[in-house]
C-alpha positions as CSV (number, residue, x, y, z in Angstrom):
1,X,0.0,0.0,0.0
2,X,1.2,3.5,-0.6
3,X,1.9,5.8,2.0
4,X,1.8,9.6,1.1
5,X,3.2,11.9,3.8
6,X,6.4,14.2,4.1
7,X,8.9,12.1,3.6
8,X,10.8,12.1,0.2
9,X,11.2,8.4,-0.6
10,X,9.3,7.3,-3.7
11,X,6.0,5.3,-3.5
12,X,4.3,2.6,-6.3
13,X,0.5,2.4,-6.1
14,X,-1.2,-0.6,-5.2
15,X,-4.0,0.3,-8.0
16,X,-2.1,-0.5,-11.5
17,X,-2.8,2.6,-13.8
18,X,-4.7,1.8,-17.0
19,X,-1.8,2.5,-20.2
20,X,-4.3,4.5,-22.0
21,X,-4.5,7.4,-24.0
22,X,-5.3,11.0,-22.3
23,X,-9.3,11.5,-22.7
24,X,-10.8,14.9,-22.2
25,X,-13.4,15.4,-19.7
26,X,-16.3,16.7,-21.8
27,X,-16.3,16.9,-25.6
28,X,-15.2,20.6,-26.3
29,X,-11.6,21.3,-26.2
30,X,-10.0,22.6,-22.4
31,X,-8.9,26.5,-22.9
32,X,-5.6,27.0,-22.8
33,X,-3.8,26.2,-19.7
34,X,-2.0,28.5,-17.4
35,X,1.7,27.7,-16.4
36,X,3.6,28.1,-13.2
37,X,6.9,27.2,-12.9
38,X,7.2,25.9,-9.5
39,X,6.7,21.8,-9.3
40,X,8.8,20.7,-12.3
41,X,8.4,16.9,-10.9
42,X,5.0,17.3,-11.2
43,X,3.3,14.9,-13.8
44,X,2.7,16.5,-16.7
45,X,-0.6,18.2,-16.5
46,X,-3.3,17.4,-19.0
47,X,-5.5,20.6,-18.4
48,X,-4.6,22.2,-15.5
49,X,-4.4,25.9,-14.3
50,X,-1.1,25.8,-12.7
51,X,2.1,23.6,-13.9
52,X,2.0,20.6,-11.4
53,X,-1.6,20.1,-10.8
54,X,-3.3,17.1,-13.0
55,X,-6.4,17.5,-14.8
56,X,-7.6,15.4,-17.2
57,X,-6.7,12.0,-17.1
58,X,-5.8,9.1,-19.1
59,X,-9.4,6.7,-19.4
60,X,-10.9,6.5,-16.1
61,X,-10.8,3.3,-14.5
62,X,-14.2,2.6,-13.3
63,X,-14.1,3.9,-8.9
64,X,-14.0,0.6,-6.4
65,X,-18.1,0.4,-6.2
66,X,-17.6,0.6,-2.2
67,X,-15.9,4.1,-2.8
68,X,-19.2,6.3,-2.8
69,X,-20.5,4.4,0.1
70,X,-17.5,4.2,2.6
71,X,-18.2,5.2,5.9
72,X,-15.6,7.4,7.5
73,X,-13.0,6.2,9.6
74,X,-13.1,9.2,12.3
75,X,-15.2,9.0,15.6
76,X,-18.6,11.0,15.2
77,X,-19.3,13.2,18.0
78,X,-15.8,14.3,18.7
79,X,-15.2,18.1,19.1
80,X,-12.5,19.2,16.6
81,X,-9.6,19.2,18.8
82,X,-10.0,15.5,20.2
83,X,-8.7,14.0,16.6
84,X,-5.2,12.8,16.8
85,X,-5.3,13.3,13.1
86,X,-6.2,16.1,10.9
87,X,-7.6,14.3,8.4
88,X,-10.0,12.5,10.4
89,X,-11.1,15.8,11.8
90,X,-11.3,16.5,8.1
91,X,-13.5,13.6,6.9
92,X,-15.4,14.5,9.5
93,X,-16.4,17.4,8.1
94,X,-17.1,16.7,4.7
95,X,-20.1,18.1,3.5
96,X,-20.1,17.9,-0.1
97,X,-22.0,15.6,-2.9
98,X,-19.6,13.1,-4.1
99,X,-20.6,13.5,-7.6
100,X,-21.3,9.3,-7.7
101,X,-21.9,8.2,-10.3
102,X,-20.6,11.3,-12.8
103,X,-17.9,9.9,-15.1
104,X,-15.5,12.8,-14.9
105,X,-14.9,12.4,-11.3
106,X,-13.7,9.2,-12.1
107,X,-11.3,10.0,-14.4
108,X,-9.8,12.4,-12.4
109,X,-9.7,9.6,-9.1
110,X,-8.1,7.6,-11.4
111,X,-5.3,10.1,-12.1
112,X,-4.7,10.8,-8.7
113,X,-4.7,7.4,-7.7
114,X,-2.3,6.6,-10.2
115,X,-0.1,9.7,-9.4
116,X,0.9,9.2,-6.0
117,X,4.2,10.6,-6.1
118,X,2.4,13.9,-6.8
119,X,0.2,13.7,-4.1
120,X,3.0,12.7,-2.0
121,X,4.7,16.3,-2.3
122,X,1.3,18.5,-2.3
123,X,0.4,16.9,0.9
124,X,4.1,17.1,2.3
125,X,3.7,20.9,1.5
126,X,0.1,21.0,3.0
127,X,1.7,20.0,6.3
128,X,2.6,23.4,7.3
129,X,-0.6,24.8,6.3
130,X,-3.7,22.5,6.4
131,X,-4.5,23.1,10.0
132,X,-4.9,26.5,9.9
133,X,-6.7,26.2,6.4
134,X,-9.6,23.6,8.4
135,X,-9.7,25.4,11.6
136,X,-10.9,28.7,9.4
137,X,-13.1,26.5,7.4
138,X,-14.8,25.2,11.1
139,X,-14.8,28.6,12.4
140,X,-17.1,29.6,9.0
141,X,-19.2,26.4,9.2
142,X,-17.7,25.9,5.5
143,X,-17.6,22.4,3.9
144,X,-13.9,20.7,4.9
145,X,-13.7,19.6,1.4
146,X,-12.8,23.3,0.4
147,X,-9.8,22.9,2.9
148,X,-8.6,20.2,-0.5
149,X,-8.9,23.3,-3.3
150,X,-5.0,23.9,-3.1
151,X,-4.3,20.8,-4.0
152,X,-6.3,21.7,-7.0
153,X,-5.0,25.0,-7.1
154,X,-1.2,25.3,-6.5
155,X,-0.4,21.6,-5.2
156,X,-0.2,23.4,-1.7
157,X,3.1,25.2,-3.4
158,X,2.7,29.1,-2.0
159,X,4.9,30.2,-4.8
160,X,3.3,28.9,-7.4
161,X,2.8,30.9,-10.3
162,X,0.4,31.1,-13.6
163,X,0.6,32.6,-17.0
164,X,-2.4,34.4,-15.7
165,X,0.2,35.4,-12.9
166,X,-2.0,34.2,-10.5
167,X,-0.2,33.5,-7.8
168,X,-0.1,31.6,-4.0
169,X,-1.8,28.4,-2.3
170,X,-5.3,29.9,-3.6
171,X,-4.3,31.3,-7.4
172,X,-5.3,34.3,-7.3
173,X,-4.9,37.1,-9.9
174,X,-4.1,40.4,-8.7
175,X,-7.3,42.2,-9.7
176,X,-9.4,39.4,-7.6
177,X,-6.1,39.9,-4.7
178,X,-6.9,43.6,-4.4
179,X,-10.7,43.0,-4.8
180,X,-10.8,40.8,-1.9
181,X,-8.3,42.8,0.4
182,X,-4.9,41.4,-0.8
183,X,-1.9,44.2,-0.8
184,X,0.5,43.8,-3.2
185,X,3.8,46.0,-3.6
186,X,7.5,46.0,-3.9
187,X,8.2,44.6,-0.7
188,X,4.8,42.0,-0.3
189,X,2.2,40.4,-1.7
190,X,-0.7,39.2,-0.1
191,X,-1.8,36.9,-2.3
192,X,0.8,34.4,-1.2
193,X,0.4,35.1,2.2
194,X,-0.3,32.1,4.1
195,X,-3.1,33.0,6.6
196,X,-4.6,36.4,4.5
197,X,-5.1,34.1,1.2
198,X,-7.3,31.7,3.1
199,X,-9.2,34.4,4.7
200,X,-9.9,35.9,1.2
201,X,-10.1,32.5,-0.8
202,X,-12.8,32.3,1.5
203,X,-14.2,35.3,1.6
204,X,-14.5,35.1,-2.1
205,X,-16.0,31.4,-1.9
206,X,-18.8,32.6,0.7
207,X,-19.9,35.2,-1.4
208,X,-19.9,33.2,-4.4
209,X,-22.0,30.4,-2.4
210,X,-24.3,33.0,-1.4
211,X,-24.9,34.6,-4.9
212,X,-25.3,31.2,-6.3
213,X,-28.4,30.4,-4.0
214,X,-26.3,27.5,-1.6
215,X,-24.7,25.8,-4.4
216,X,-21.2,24.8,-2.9
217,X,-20.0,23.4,-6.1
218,X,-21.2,26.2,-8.6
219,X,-19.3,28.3,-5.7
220,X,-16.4,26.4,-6.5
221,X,-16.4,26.1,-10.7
222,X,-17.3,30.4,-10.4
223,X,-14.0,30.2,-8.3
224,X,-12.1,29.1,-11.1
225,X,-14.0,30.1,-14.1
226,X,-15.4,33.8,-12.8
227,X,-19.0,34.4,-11.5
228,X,-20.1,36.0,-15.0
229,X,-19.4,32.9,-16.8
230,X,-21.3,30.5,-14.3
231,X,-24.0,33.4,-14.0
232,X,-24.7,33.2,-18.6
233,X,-24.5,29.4,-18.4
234,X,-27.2,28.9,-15.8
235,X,-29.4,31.9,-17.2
236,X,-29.2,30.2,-20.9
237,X,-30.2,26.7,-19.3
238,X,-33.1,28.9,-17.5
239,X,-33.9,29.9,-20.3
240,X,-34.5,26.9,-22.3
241,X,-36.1,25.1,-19.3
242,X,-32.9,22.9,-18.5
243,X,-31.8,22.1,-15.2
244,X,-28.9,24.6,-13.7
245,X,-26.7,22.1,-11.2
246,X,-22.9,22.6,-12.4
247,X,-23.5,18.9,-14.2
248,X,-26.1,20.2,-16.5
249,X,-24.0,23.6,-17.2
250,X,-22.0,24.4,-20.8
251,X,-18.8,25.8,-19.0
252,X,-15.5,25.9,-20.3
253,X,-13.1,22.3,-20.5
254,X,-11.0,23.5,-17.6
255,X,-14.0,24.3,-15.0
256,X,-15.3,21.4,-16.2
257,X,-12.4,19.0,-14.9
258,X,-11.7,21.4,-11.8
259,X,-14.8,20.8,-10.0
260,X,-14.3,16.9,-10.9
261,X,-10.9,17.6,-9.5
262,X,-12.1,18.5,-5.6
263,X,-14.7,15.9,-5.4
264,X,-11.9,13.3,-6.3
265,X,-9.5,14.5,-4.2
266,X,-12.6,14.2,-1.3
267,X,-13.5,11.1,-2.0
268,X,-9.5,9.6,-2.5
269,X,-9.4,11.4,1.3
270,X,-12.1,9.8,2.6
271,X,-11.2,6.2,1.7
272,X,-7.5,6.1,0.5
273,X,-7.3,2.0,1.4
274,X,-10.0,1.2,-1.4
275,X,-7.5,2.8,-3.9
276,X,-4.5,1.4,-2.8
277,X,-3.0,4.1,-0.8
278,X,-2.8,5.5,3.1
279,X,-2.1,9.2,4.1
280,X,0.2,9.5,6.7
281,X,-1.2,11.3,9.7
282,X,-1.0,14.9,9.7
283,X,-1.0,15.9,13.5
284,X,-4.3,17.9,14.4
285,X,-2.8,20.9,16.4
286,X,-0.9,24.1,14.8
287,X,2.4,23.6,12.9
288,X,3.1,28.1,13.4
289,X,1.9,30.7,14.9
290,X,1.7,34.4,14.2
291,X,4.0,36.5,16.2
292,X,3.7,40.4,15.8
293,X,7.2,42.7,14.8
294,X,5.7,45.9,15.3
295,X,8.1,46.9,12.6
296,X,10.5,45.7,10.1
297,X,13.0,43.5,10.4
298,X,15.4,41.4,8.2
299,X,14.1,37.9,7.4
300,X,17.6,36.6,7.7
301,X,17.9,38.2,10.8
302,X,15.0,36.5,11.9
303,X,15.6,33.3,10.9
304,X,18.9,33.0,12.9
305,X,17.3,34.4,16.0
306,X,14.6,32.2,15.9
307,X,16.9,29.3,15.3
308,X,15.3,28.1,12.1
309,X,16.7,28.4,8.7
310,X,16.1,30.8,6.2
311,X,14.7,28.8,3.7
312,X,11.5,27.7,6.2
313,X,11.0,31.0,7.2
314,X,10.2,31.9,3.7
315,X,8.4,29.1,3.4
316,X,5.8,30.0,6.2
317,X,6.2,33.5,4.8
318,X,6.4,33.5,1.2
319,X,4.6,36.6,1.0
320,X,7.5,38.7,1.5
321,X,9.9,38.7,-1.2
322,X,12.6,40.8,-0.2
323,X,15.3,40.5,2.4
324,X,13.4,42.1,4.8
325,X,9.5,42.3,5.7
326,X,7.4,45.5,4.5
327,X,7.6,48.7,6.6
328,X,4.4,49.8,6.1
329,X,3.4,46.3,7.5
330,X,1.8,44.0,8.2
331,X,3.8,43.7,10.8
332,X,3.8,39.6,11.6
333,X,5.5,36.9,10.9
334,X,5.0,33.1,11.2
335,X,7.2,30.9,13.1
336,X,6.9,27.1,14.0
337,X,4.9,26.6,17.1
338,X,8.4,25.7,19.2
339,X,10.3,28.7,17.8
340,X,7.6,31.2,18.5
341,X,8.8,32.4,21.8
342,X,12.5,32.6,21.9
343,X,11.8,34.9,18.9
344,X,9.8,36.9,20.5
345,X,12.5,37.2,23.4
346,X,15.3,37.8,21.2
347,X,13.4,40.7,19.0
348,X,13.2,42.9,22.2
349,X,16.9,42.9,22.5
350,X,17.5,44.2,19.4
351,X,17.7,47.8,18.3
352,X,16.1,49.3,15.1
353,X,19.0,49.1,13.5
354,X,20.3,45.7,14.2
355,X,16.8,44.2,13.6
356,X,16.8,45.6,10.4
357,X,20.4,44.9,9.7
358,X,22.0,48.6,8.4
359,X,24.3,50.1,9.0
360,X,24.5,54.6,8.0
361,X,25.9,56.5,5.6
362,X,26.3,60.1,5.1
363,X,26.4,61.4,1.4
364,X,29.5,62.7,0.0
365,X,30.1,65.0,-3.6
366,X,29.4,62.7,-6.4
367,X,27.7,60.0,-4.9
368,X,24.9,58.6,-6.7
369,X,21.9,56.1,-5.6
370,X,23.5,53.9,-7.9
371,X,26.9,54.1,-6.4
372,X,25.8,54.4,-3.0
373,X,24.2,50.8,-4.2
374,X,27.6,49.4,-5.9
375,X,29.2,50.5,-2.8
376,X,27.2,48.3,-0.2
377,X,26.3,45.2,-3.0
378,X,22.9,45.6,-2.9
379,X,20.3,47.8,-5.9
380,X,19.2,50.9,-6.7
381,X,15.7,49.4,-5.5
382,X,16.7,48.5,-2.0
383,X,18.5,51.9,-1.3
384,X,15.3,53.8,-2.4
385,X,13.0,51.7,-0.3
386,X,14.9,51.4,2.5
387,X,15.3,55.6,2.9
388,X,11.8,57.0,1.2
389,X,13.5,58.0,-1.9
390,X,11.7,59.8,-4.5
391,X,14.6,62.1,-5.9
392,X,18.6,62.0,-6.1
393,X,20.4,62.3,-3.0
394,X,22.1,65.8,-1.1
395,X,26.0,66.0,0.2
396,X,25.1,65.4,4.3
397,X,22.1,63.1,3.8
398,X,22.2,60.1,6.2
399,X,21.4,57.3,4.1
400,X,20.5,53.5,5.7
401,X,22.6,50.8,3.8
402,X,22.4,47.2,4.6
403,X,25.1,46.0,6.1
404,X,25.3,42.5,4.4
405,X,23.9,41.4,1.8
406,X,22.3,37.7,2.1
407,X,21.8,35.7,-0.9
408,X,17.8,35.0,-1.2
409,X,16.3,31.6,-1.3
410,X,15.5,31.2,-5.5
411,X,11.7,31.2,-5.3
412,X,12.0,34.1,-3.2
413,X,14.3,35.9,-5.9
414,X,11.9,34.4,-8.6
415,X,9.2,35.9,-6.9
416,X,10.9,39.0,-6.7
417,X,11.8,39.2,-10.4
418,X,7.6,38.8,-10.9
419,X,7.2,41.8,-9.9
420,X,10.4,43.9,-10.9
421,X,9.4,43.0,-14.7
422,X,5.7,43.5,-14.2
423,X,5.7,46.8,-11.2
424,X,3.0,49.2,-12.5
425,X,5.2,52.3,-12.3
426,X,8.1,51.3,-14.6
427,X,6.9,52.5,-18.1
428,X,10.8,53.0,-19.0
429,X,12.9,49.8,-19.0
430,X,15.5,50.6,-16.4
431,X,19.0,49.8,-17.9
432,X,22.3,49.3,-16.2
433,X,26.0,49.5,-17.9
434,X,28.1,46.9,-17.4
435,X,31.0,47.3,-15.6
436,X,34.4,45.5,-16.6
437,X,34.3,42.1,-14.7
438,X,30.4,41.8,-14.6
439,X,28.4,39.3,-15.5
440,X,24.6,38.6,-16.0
441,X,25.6,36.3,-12.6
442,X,26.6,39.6,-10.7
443,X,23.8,41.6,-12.0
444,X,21.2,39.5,-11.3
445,X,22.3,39.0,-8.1
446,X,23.6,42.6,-6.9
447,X,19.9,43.8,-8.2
448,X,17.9,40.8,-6.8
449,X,16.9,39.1,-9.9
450,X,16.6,35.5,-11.0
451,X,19.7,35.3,-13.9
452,X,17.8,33.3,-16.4
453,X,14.4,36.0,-16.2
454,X,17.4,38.8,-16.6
455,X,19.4,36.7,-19.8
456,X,15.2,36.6,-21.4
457,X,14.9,40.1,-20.9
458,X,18.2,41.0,-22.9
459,X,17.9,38.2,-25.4
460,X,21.0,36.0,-24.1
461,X,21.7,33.1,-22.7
462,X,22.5,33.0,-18.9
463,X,26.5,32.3,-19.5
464,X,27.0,35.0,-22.5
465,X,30.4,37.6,-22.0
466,X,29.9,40.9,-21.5
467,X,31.8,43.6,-22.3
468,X,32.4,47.0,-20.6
469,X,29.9,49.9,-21.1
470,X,27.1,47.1,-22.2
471,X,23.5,48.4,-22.2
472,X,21.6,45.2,-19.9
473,X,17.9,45.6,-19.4
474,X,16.4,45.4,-15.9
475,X,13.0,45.4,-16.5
476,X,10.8,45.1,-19.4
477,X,10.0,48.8,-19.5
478,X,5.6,47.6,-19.4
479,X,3.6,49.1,-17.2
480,X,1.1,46.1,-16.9
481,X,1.3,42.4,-16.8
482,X,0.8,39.6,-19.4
483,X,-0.9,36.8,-19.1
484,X,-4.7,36.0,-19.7
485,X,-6.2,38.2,-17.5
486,X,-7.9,41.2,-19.5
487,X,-6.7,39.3,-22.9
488,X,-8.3,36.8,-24.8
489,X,-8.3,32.8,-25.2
490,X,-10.0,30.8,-28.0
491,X,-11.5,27.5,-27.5
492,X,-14.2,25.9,-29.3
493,X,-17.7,25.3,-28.1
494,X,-19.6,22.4,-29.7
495,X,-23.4,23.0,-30.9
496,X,-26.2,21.4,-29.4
497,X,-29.7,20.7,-30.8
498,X,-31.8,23.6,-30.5
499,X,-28.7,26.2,-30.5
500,X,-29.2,29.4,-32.5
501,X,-25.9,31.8,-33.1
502,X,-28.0,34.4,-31.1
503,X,-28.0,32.1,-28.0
504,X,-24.4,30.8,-28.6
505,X,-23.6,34.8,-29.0
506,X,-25.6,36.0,-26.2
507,X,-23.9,33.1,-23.8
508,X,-20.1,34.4,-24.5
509,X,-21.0,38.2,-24.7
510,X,-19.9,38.6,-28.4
511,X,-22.2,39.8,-31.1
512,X,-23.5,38.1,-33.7
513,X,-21.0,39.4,-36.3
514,X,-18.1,38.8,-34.4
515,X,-19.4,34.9,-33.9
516,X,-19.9,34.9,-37.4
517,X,-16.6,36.1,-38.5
518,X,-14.5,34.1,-36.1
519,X,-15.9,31.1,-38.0
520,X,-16.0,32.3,-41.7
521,X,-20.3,32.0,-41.4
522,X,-22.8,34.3,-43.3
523,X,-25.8,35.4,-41.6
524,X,-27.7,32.6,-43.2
525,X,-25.2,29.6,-42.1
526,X,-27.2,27.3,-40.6
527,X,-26.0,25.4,-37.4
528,X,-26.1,21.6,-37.1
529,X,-25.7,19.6,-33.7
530,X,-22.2,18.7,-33.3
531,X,-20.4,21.4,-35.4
532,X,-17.3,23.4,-33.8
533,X,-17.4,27.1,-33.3
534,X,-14.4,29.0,-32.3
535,X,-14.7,31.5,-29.9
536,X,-12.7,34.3,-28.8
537,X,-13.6,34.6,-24.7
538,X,-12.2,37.7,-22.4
539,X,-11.1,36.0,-19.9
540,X,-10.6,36.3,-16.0
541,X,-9.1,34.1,-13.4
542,X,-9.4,34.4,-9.7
């Protein structure tokens, strides 16, 4: 039987996968799929969101008949805090339909159950974070299932990231982030912020249960699709006297799948033994807790006086990606439960200064930002933010410096690079001159970048010479983001008996010409059950 937990060593399935080819979930085409670059062991997805997170799978295998009727394993009548493990405080919870009996869910239980490495390292991850993800859901009187959507989402991987640049455990874009009370700015963003993401991926799945009359799992598939969409579909199936649960819905290929994807992952949960495998226990009590700062402090400074490295603060922290946390707050950070308080004792002793870890430096003729920055190893970016600078600098002025400069964790420096290319103020591309003895290496490092994000932005490869008085580009001079949010996708939609172009129009918020057009139709082409239309859809993610 295969154990999934936290430790690394591989794992083989009890259940043999099927050798067959991938097979969609429903019979339009998926739209294309966002990309994050953050599980590259990951199977490869088939439709998924994120990279890392499986959609649709090979041919289902049919589900073990005693699957939609197991009985969970947990004690009933237990309060919440009398399971020794989270999971069984989970099951317990589980409030959901299991979608028996619906064809897609099977495929994707199949997947899962055949991918058990995968779920091996989303539920490693989810360690750190599950409790505090199921004791908001209890405190809500939400369904525990929901506690499963970043396995859906990001594989529990905080920094995951999406062509859509959605970002964190919960995906979301930074539109919905700010919507939903997510700040987002040089030095932090929310979005990936371990305890403020779950308060607004739930905040946002309330509302959405509310506007969708108590229908958890249209909730969920407006969660990944956008309330608008889900909103048309069930109006058009009002409209022709059609039932509106999310099974009788036209939604796009990839909400289709995603709401197959929870209710698999809830029922694998439920009764891993009758697919071969056995979650190791997650311990029900809190792996962190939230310690205030009052101010800001170097992460690297924290770390080492809370006695834990600096790669698992950032992982309980992942939404600051800088060296140090954000002085305009919030002031918190999250420590493992055993480290919490001799933190908190050794921040007192500190001063401003050393907490922060700077050291001054008064302004002498000729010195620039940039030199001030060459001087002390660190950016032009860090020396701004770290003194309030809007303008150039005065002979006298008493300028904080860092006093060391700490290399950054990659994700972390990744994550930074996000949002260096895509910052909303740089409509210029910010341009550096090489220096004789630099390298893209030493660039990218002395200005916080990941090298390979700064060799795409200038064309070269990571290892390319260059020469003295070089031009390199920082940034990409835009003053938005790509990715599909506010752009367009095209998938096809497949015509049903009954459909007109005005319906089909009316449901994706085209016009009639435009539907027309995209397909090479006159206004007297005549529609026949079956036939592919292209469609160009503005999309949205959360």
């Amino acid at each position: 039987m295969a154990t999934l937990g936290s430790t690394p060593a591989p794992i083989t399935p009890t259940v043999a996968p099927e050798a067959t080819a991938p097979a969609p979930v429903a019979s339009a085409p998926a739209p294309a799929a966002a990309t994050a670059a953050t599980d590259a062991s990951a199977p490869a997805p088939m439709d998924a969101s994120v990279s890392g997170v499986p959609s649709a799978p090979a041919s289902p295998a049919p589900a073990p008949a005693a699957a939609a009727d197991a009985a969970p394993t947990q004690l009933a009548g237990l309060a919440p805090d009398q399971y020794g493990d989270l999971f069984d405080r989970m099951r317990a919870g589980f409030k959901l339909d299991d979608g028996t009996g619906q064809r897609a869910v099977d495929q994707q239980l199949h997947w899962y159950a055949s991918n058990p490495d995968y779920l091996q390292r989303a539920f490693g991850r989810a360690d750190l974070y599950l409790y505090q993800i199921v004791t908001e859901l209890e405190r809500r009187g939400m369904p525990l299932e929901l506690a499963l959507l970043p396995v859906v989402e990001s594989a529990f991987e905080p920094y995951a990231y999406s062509r859509a640049r959605a970002s964190g455990l919960w995906q979301f874009i930074p539109g919905t982030g700010s919507r939903f009370g997510l700040k987002q700015d040089w030095w932090y963003d929310g979005r990936r912020d371990i305890v403020e993401s779950t308060r607004a991926a739930l905040d946002y799945l309330q509302h959405l249960h509310d506007e969708f009359d108590g229908d958890w799992l249209l909730a969920v598939a407006a969660y990944n699709c956008g309330e608008a969409m889900v909103e048309r579909a069930v109006d058009m199936n009002r409209a022709a006297h059609r039932p509106v649960t999310f099974w009788d819905l036209w939604l796009p290929g990839e909400t289709r799948a995603y709401v197959p994807k929870l209710l698999a992952m809830k029922r694998l949960v439920r009764d891993p033994e009758t697919y071969g495998l056995e979650f190791s226990p997650i311990p029900n009590s809190p792996y962190f807790a939230r310690i205030a700062t009052h101010a800001q402090v170097n992460l690297k400074i924290a770390a080492e006086i809370a006695g834990v490295s600096p790669e698992e603060l950032y992982e309980l922290n992942p939404a600051f990606h800088r060296w140090a946390t954000d002085p305009a707050g919030p002031h918190y950070l999250l420590l493992p439960v055993d480290a919490a308080d001799v933190f908190s004792e050794n921040l007192e002793q500190l001063s401003p200064d050393q907490r922060l870890g700077v050291n001054h430096y008064g302004v002498r003729r000729g010195d620039s930002i940039a030199s001030v920055a060459r001087k002390f190893h660190t950016s032009v970016n860090v020396i701004r933010e770290l003194n309030d600078l809007t303008g150039g600098l005065t002979v006298g002025d008493d300028l904080r410096v860092p006093s060391a400069v700490s290399e950054l964790p990659a994700k972390v420096m990744l994550a930074a690079a996000r949002v260096d290319g895509h910052g909303r103020s740089l409509r210029r591309a910010h341009v550096q001159v090489v220096r004789r003895g630099d390298s893209l290496w030493t660039i990218a490092r002395r200005n916080g970048m990941n090298v390979n994000t700064l060799a795409s932005l200038n064309g070269m490869h990571p290892g390319d010479t260059l020469r003295a008085g070089q031009h390199i580009r920082l940034t990409s001079g835009s003053s938005g983001g790509s990715g599909r949010s506010g752009g367009h996708r095209r998938l096809f939609y497949t015509v049903r008996e009954g459909d007109t172009v005005t319906q089909i129009a009316r449901l994706f918020q085209c016009s009639v010409p435009q539907l027309l057009a995209w397909n090479g139709l006159s206004s007297g082409s005549r529609l026949h059950a079956g036939q592919k239309l292209r469609i160009r859809l503005h999309t949205r993610h959360h």
